[in-house]
C-alpha positions as CSV (number, residue, x, y, z in Angstrom):
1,X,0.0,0.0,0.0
2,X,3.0,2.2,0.9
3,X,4.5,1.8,-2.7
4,X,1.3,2.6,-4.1
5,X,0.6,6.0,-2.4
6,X,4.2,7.0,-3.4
7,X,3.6,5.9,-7.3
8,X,0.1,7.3,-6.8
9,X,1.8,10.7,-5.5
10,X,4.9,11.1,-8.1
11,X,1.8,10.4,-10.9
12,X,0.3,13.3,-9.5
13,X,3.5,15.4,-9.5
14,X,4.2,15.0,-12.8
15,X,0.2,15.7,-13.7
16,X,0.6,19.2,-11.6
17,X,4.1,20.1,-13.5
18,X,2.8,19.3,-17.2
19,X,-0.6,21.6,-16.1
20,X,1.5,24.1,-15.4
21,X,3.8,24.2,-18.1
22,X,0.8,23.8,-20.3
23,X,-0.7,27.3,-18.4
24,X,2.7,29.7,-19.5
25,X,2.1,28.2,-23.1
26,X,5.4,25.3,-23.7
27,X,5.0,22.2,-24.2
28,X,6.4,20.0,-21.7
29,X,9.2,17.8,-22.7
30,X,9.4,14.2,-21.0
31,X,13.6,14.6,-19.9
32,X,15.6,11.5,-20.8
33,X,17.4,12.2,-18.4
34,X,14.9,12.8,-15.5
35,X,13.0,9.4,-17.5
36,X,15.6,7.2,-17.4
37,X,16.3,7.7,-14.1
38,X,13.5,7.2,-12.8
39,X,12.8,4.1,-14.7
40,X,16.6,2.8,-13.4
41,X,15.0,3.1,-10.1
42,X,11.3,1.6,-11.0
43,X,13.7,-1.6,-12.4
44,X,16.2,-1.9,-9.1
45,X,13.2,-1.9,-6.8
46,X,11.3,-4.2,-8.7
47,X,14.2,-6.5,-8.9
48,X,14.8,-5.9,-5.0
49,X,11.2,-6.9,-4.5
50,X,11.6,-10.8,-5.6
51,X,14.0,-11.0,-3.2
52,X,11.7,-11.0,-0.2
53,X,13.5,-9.4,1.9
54,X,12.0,-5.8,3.5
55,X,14.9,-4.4,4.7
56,X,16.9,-4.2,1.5
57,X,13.2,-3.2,-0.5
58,X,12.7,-0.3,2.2
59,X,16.9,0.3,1.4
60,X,16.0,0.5,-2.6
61,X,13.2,3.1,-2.1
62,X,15.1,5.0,0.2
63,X,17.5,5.2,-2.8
64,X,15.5,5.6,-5.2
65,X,13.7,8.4,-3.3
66,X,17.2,10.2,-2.6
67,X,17.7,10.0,-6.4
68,X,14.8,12.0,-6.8
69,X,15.0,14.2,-4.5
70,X,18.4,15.2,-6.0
71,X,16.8,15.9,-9.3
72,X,14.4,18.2,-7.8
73,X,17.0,20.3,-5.6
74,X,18.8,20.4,-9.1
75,X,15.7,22.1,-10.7
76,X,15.4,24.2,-7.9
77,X,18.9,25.6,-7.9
78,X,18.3,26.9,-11.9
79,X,16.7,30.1,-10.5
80,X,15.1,30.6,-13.5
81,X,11.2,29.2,-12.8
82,X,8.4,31.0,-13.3
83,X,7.5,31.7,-9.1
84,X,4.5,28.9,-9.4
85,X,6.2,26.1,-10.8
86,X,9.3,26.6,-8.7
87,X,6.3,26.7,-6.0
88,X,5.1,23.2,-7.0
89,X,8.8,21.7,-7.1
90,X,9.5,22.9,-3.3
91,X,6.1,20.9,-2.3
92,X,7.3,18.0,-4.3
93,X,10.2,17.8,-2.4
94,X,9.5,18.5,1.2
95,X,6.9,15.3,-0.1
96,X,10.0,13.8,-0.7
97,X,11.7,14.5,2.2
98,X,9.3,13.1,3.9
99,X,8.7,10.2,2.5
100,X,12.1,9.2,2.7
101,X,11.8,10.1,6.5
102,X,8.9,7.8,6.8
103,X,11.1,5.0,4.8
104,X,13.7,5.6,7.2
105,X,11.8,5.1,10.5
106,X,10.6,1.5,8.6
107,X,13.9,0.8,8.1
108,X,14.8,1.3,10.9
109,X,12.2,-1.2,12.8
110,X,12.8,-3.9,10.5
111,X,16.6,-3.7,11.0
């Protein structure tokens, strides 16, 4: 259910930025980059899963979630946003940030 809500939640972000791209007139591009890292990280966890084993699939996340959140801090270091999408990419991230806290208290019980 966890992994859902997280997938569910990213979905979402991605919905928000594309809307508001949309609204100052661009079309979004989907990043190669930004893509194929995310789907890099999709791929390890979904390996990670068949093993079974929580702690190392809570580790993965926790990765994958750090990975992210670097690519965010990245777009938010440009400077050059229009105010409401650099707006949206702070709430992404302190999402982020907390998800990975919550990921890190799990970890830490199954440890």
């Amino acid at each position: 259910m966890f992994f859902k809500r997280r997938a569910s939640e990213r979905s979402e972000f991605a919905k928000e930025l594309r809307t508001e791209i949309l609204q100052y007139g661009e079309i979004p591009e989907d990043s190669g980059t930004f893509k194929g890292s995310m789907h890099r990280n999709w791929m390890s966890l979904k390996a990670t899963f068949s093993s079974n084993n929580e702690a190392v699939i809570l580790e993965e996340a926790i990765r994958g979630e750090e990975a992210s959140l670097e690519e965010y801090n990245d777009l938010i270091k440009e400077r050059n946003l229009p105010p409401s999408i650099d707006s949206l990419l702070v709430k992404h991230k302190q999402a982020i940030v907390s998800a990975i806290n919550t990921e890190k208290v799990h970890e830490e019980l199954v440890s």
